[in-house]
N, C-alpha and C positions, 0 to 999 in steps of 0.2 A: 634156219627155223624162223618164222615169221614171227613179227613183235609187232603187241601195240602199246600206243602211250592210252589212256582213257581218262576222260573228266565227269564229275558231274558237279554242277553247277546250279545256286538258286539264282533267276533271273527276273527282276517287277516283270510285270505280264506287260507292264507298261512301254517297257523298253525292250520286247521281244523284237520289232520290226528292225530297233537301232544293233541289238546283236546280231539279228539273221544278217545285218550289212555287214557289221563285220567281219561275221564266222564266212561268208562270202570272202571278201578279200583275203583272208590267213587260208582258205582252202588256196585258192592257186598260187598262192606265194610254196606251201607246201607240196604241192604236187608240181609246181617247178620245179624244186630241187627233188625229188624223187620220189614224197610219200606214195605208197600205191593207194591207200582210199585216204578221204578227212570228211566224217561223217559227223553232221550235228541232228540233233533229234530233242524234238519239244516232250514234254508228257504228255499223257495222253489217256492212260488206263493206269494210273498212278495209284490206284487204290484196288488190284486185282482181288477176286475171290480165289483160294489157292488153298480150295477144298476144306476149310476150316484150319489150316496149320496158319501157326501165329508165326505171322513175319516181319521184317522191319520194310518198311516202304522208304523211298527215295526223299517222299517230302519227309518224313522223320528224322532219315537218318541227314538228310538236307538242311533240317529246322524251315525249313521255309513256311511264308507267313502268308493269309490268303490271299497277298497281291502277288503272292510270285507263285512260281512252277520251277521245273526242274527240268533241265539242260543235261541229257548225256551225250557227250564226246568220244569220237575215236580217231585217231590216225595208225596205219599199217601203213608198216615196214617190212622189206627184208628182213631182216636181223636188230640185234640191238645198235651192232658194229652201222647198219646202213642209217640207224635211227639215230646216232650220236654226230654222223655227219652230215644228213639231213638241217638236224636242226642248227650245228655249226655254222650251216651256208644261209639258212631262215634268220639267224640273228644275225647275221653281216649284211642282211640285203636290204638298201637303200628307204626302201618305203616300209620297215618295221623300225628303221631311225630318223624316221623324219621331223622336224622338230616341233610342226602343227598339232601331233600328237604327243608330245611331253608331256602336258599337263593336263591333258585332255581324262576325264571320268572314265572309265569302264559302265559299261552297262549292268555290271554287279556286281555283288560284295566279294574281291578279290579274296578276303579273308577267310569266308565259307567256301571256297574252291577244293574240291579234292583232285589229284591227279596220282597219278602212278604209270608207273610202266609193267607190260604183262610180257611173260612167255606164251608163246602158243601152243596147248599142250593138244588140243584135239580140235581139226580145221574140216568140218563134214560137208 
């Protein structure tokens, strides 16, 4: 049964170009070791109409502030099992410990990150 990890993320708008480099690099480091997709996606229609039912939007449930937007994430896996050793061989490899990046910022507030891992209950 196919699994994903998913994130979503508030990013400065300012520092979109310095995330899209990164999310760049963490995609082929994870599709090296076997993810089947690593998909990043900016907002876009973050404020849909959805026929007058009241719903929580991304920047809300994000808190994000008018200089930022919101970042959803996903990586697919085989299984959870393929997902656990994925990312075992992603934190062993050479350039996610390289030492130029130790102190180096993120392009956003680590702290407001949500992440989770899903089942895949319906793949149409």
């Amino acid at each position: 049964m196919k699994y994903v990890d998913g994130f979503v993320l508030a990013v400065p708008k300012s520092k979109l170009a310095v995330y899209r480099t990164m999310a760049k690099a963490a995609g082929k480091i994870w599709r090296k070791y076997g993810a089947l997709e690593y998909v990043e996606c900016v907002g876009d229609d973050l404020h849909p109409n959805m026929g007058g039912m009241k719903v929580l939007t991304f920047p809300k449930m994000a808190k994000t502030k008018p200089s930022e937007t919101v970042v959803f994430s996903y990586i697919t896996y085989k299984s959870r099992a393929h997902r656990d050793q994925v990312n075992a061989k992603v934190m062993k490899d050479p350039s996610m410990n390289d030492p130029k990046y130790k102190d180096k910022p993120m392009p956003f507030d680590m702290k407001r990150m949500a992440y989770g891992g899903f089942k895949v209950i319906v793949d149409a």
